[in-house]
C-alpha positions as CSV (number, residue, x, y, z in Angstrom):
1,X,-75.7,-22.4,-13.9
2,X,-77.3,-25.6,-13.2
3,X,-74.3,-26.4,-10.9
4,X,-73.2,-23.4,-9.5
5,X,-70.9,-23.7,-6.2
6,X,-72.3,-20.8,-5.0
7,X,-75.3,-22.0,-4.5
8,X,-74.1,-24.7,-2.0
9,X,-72.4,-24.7,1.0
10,X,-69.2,-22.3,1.1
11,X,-66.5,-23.9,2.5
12,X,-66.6,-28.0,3.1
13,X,-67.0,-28.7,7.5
14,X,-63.9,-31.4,7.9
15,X,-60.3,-29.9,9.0
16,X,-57.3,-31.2,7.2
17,X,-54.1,-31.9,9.4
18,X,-51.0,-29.5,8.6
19,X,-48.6,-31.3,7.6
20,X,-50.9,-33.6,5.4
21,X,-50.0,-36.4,2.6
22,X,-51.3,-35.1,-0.5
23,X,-51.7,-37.8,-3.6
24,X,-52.8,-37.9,-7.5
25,X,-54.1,-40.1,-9.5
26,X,-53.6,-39.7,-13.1
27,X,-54.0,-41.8,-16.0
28,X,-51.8,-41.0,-18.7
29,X,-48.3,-39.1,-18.4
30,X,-48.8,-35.6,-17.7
31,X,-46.2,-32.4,-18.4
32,X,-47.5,-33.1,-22.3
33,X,-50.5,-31.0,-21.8
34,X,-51.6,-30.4,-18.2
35,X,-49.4,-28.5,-16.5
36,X,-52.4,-27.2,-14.4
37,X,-52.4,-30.5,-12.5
38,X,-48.9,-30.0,-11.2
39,X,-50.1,-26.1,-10.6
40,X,-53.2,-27.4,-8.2
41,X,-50.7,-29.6,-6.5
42,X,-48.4,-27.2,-5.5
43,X,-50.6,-24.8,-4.4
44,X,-52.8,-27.8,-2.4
45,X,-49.0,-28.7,-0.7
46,X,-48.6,-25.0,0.3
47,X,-52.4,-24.3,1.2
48,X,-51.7,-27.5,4.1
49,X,-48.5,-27.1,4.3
50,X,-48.0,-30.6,2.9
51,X,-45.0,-33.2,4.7
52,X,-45.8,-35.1,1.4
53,X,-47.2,-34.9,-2.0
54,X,-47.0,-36.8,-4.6
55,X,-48.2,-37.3,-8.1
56,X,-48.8,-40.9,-9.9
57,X,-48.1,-41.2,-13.2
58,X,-48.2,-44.7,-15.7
59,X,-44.9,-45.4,-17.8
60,X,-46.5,-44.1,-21.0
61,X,-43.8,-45.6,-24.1
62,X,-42.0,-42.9,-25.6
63,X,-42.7,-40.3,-23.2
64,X,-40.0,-39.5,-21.3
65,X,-40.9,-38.5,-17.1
66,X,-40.5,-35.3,-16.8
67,X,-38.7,-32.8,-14.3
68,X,-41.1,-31.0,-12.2
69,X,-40.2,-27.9,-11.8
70,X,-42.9,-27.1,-8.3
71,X,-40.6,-27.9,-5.4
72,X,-42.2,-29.7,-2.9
73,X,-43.7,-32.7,-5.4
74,X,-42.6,-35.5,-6.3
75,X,-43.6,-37.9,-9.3
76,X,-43.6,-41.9,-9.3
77,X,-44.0,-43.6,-12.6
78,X,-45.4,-47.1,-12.5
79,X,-44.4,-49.1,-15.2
80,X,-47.1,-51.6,-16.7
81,X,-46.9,-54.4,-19.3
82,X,-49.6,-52.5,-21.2
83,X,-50.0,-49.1,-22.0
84,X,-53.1,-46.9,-21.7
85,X,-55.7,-48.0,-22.0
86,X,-55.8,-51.8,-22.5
87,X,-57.7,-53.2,-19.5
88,X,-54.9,-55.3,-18.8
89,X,-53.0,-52.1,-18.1
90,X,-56.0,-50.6,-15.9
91,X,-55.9,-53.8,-14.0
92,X,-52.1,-53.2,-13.3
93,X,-51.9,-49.7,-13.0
94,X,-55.1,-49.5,-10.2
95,X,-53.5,-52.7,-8.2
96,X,-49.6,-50.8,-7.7
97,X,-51.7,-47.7,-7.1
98,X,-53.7,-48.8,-4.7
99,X,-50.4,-50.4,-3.0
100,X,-48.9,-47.2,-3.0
101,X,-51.3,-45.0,-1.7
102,X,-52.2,-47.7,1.0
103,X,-49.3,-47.4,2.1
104,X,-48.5,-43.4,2.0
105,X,-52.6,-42.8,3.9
106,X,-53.2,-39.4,2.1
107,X,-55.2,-36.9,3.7
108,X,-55.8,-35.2,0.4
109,X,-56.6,-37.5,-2.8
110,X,-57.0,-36.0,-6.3
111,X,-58.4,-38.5,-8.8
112,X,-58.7,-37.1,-12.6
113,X,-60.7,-40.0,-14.6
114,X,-62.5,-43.0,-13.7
115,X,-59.8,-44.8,-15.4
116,X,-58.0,-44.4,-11.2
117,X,-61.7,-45.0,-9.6
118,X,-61.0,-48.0,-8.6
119,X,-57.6,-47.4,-6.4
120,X,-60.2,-45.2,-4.1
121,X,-63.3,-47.3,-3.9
122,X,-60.1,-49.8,-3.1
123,X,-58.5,-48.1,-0.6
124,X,-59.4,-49.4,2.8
125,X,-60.0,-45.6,4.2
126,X,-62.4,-43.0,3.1
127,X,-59.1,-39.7,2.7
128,X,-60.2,-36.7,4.7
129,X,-60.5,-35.0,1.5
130,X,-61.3,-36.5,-2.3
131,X,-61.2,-34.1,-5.3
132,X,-62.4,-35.0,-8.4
133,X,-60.2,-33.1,-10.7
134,X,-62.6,-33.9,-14.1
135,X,-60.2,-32.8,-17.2
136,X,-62.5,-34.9,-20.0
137,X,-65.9,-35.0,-20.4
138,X,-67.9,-38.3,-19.8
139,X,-68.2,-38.7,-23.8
140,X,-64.7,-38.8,-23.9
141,X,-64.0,-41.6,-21.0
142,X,-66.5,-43.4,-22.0
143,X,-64.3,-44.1,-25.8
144,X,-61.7,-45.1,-23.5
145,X,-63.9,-47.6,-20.9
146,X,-66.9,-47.7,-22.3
147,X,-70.3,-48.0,-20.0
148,X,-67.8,-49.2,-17.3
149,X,-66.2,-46.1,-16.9
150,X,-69.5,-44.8,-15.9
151,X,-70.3,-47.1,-14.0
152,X,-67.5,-46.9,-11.5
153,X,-68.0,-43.1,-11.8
154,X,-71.5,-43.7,-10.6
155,X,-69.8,-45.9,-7.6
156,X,-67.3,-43.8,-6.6
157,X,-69.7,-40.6,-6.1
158,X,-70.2,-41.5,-2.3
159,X,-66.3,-40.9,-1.9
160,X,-65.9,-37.5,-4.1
161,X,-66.2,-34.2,-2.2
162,X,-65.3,-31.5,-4.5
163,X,-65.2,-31.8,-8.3
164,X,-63.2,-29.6,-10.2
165,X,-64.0,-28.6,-14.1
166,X,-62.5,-26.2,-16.7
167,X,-65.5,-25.6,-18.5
168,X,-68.4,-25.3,-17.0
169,X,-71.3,-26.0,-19.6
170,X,-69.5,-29.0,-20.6
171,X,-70.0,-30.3,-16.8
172,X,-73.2,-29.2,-16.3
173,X,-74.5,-32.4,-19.5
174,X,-71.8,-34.7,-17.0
175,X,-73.2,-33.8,-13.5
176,X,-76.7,-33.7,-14.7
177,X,-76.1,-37.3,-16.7
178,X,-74.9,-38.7,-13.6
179,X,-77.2,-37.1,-11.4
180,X,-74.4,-35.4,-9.1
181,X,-76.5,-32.2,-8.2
182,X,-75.1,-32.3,-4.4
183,X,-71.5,-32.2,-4.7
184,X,-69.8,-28.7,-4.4
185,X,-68.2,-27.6,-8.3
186,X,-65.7,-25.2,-9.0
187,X,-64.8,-24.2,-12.4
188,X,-61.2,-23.5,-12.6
189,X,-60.1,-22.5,-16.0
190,X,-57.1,-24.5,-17.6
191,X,-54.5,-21.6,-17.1
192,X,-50.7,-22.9,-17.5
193,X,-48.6,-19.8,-16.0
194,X,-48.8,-17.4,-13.0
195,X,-48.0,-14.5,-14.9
196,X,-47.9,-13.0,-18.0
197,X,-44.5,-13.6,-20.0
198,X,-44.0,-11.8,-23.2
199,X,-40.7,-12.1,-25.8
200,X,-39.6,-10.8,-29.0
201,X,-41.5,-11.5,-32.4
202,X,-40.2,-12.6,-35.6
203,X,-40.5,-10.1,-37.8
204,X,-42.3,-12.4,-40.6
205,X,-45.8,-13.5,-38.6
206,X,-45.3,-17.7,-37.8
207,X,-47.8,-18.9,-36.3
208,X,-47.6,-22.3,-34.1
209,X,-50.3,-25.4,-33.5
210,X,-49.6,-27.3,-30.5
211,X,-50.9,-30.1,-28.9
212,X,-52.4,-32.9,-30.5
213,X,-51.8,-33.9,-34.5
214,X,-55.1,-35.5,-35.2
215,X,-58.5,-35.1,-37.2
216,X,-60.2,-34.4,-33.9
217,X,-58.2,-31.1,-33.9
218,X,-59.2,-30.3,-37.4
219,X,-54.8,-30.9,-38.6
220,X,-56.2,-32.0,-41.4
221,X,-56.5,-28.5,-42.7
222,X,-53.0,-28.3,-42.8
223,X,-53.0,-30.6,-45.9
224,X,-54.8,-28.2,-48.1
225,X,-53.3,-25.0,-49.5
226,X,-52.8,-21.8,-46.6
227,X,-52.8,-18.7,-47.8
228,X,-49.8,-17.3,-49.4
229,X,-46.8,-16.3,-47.2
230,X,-48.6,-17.6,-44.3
231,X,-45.9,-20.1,-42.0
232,X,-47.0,-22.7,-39.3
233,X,-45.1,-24.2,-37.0
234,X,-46.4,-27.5,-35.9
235,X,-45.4,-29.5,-32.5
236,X,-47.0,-32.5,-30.9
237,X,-47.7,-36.1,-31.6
238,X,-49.4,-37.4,-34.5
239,X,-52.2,-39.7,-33.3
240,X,-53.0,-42.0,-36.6
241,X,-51.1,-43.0,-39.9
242,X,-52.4,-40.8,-42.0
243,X,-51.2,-38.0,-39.3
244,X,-47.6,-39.5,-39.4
245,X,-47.6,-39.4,-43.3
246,X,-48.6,-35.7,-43.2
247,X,-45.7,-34.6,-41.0
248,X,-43.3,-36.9,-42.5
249,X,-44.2,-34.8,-45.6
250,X,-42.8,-31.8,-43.7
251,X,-40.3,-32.6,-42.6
252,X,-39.2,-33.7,-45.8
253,X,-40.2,-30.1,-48.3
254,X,-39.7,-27.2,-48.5
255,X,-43.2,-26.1,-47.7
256,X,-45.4,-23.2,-45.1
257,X,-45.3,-25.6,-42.6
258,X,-42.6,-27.0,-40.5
259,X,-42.8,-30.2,-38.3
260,X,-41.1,-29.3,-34.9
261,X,-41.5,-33.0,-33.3
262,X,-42.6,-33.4,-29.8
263,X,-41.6,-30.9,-27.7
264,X,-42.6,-31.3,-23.4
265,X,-43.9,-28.3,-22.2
266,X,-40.7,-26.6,-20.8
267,X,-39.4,-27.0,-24.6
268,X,-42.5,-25.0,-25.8
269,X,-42.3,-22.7,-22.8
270,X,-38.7,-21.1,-24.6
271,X,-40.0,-20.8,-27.7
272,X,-43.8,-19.8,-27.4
273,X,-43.6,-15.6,-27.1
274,X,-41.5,-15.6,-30.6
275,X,-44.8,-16.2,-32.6
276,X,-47.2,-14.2,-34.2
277,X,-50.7,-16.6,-33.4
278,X,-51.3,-19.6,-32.3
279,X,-54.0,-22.3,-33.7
280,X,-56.9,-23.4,-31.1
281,X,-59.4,-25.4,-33.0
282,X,-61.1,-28.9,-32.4
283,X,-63.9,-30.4,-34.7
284,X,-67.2,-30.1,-33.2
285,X,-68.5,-33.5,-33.2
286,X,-69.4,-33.6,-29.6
287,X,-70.0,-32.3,-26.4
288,X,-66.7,-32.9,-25.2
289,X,-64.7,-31.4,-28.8
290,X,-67.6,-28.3,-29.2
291,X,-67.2,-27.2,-25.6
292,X,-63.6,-27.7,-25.6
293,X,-61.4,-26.1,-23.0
294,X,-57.8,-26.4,-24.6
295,X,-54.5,-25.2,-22.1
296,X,-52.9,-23.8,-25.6
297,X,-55.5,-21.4,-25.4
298,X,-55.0,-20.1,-22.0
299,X,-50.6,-20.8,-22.8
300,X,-51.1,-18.8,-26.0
301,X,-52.9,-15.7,-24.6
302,X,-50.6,-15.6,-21.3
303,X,-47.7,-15.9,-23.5
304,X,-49.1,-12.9,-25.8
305,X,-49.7,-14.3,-28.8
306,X,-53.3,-13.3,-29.8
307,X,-54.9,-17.2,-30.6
308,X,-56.3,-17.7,-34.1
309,X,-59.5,-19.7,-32.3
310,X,-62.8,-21.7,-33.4
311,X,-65.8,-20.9,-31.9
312,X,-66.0,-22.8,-28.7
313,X,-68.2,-21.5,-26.2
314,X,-65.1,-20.9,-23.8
315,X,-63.5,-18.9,-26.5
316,X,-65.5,-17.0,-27.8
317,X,-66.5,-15.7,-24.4
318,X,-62.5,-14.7,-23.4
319,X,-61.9,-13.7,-26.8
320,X,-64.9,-11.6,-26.9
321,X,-64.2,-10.3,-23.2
322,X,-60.9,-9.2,-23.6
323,X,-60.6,-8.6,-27.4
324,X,-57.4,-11.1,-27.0
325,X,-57.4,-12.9,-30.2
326,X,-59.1,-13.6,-33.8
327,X,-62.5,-16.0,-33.9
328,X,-63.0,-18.6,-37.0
329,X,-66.5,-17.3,-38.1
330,X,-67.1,-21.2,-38.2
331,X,-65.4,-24.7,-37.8
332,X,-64.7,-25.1,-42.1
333,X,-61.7,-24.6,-43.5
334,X,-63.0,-21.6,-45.5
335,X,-63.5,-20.3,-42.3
336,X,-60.0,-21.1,-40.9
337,X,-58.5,-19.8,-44.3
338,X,-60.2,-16.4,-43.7
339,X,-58.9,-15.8,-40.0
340,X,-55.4,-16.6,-41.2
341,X,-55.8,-14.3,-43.7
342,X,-57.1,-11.3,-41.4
343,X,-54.2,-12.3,-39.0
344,X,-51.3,-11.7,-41.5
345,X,-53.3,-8.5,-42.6
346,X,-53.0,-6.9,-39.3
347,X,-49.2,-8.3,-37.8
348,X,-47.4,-5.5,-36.4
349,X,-50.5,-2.7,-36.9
350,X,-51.4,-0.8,-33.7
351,X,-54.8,-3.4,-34.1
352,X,-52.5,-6.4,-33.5
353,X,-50.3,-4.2,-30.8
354,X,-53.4,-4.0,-29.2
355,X,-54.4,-7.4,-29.0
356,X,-51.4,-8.3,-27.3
357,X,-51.8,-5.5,-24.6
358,X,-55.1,-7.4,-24.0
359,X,-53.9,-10.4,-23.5
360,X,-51.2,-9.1,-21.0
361,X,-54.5,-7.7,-19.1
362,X,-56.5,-10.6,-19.3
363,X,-53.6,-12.5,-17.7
364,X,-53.2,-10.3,-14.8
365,X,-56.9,-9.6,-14.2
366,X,-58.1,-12.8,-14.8
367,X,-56.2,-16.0,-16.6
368,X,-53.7,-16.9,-14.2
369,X,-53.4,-19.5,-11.7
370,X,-53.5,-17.8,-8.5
371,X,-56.7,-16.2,-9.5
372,X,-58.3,-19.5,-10.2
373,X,-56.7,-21.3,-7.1
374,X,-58.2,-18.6,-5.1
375,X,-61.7,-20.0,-6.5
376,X,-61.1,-23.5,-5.3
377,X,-58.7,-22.2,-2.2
378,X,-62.3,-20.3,-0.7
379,X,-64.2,-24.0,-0.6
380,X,-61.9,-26.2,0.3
381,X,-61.7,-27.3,4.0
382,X,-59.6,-25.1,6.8
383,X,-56.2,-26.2,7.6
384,X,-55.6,-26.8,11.5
């Protein structure tokens, strides 16, 4: 790959303190759907035996903070007139961060957008260590920032030492657009759980689809006619009008598909292993949607339930790998039709039995997050 970390340097030459002050940056609320960022962070407070760590979250309206689990962290909400991501808010939000983290002097900083750029190019230190934890592609911060988002991107590259992707192909258009061909990359996939956790099925094959209600991850479909018999369960928040109008509908008939509301991830947690399949599917209308790199994905096969999946790059190549779940032939709804079709086909044949098994090895071998810590663990500067 264009941007392999193995061909650079192995292991970055500073030497963080034990003990360190370990800060994030983050832009939206998290615990919604990126439990890996709490994940890195508590392994980043045990790898330097952290005094403090802490993780930075805006006061996104109607989400609720969550409890994080990961002893050792703490969260701090800052609450802004605005929410994300009106630049009044990004004004407000980057002036009480920089403040705060002023104040605490982390040795470790993890910045996840450049909507948070500016509280580092603020800060009057250069930390010991800067990661650049990039979760969304530059097509996709640039809808929310436009050619300033870029920009400060572009500015802040003299203060990033490590970046950190899930996908990797996605990041090689974003390194190579912003010309970053000297700063180390790691690709760690966007695994949610440690270990493989498995429940008991329904005996009727429901399927779920969580994470964003939107047109961008093809909901739509769930408008037309499924095939018979076929039951989705849907959780998340709907993102536009027409979104809130379809699951109002829901929750109102009798229909295949029931509305669950917004559940945080400890709610889907419970309930995950009980289905049959879950949904993975985003339209391809960019780089950022076509090489897609969705935690349900990564949830789904850890929880073993084989993912009904479009053909992403990313998932195709696990789904091919470790024969895990069911590719879409294609991004239509024909094609999402036929893979629901061949999934109720095969619930509770020794073919679906299998599947499962395989997704209880592909979590153990690979899809888990100690495996992909230990990927960023081997570069990251020694503790001392």
């Amino acid at each position: 790959m264009l941007f392999d970390v193995n061909n650079r340097e192995s292991k970055l030459s500073k030497v963080i303190p034990r003990g360190a002050r370990i800060a994030a940056l983050f832009d939206t609320s998290f615990g919604y759907g990126t439990p890996q960022l709490e994940l890195l962070m508590s392994s980043l407070a045990h790898f330097y035996e952290a005094s403090d760590c802490v993780m930075f979250e805006p006061d996104v309206k109607n989400k609720p903070k969550l409890r994080v689990a990961a002893p050792g962290i703490r969260i701090e909400r800052l609450a802004t007139r605005f929410p994300p991501h009106f630049d009044v808010f990004h004004v407000e939000y980057n002036l009480q961060l920089i403040e705060r983290i002023s104040d605490l002097k982390p040795n470790v900083l993890v910045v996840t957008s450049a909507a948070v750029m500016p509280a580092l190019l603020k800060l009057p230190y250069k930390p010991d260590l800067v990661i650049y934890y990039m979760l969304e592609s530059i097509d996709y911060q640039r809808k929310l920032g436009g050619q300033d988002f870029v920009n400060l991107l572009q500015i802040g590259r003299s203060r990033i030492d490590l970046i950190c992707v899930p996908e990797m192909n996605r990041a090689n258009f974003d390194l190579r657009y912003l010309g970053w061909d000297d700063i180390p990359v790691v690709e760690v996939l966007n695994v949610s759980l440690s270990k493989f956790i498995e429940g008991e099925k329904s005996q009727q094959p429901v399927i779920i689809n969580a994470g964003s209600i939107c047109e961008s991850a093809q909901c739509d479909y769930f408008e037309r006619d499924l095939p018979a018999h076929v039951r989705v369960d849907i959780c998340g928040i709907p993102s536009s009008k027409r979104m809130i109008q379809m699951v109002d509908g829901f929750r109102s008939n009798v229909s295949q598909i029931c509305y669950l509301g917004s559940l945080t991830m400890e709610e889907l947690e419970e309930i995950y292993s009980r289905y049959a399949y879950s949904i993975c599917m985003w339209k391809p209308s960019d780089i950022n949607q076509i090489h897609a790199s969705p935690n349900k994905l990564f949830q789904s096969i850890a929880h073993g339930v084989p993912p009904i999946a479009a053909p992403h790059p990313q998932c195709v190549s696990i789904i091919r790998e470790y024969g895990c779940g069911i590719l879409m032939d294609g991004w239509s709804f024909q094609d999402f039709y036929s893979a629901l079709e061949r999934a109720q086909k095969i619930y509770g044949t020794s073919t679906y039995h299998d599947m499962v098994e395989n997704c209880r090895f592909a979590t153990e071998h690979e899809l888990n997050w100690p495996a992909q810590f230990s990927k960023l663990s081997s570069h990251l500067p020694t503790a001392a």
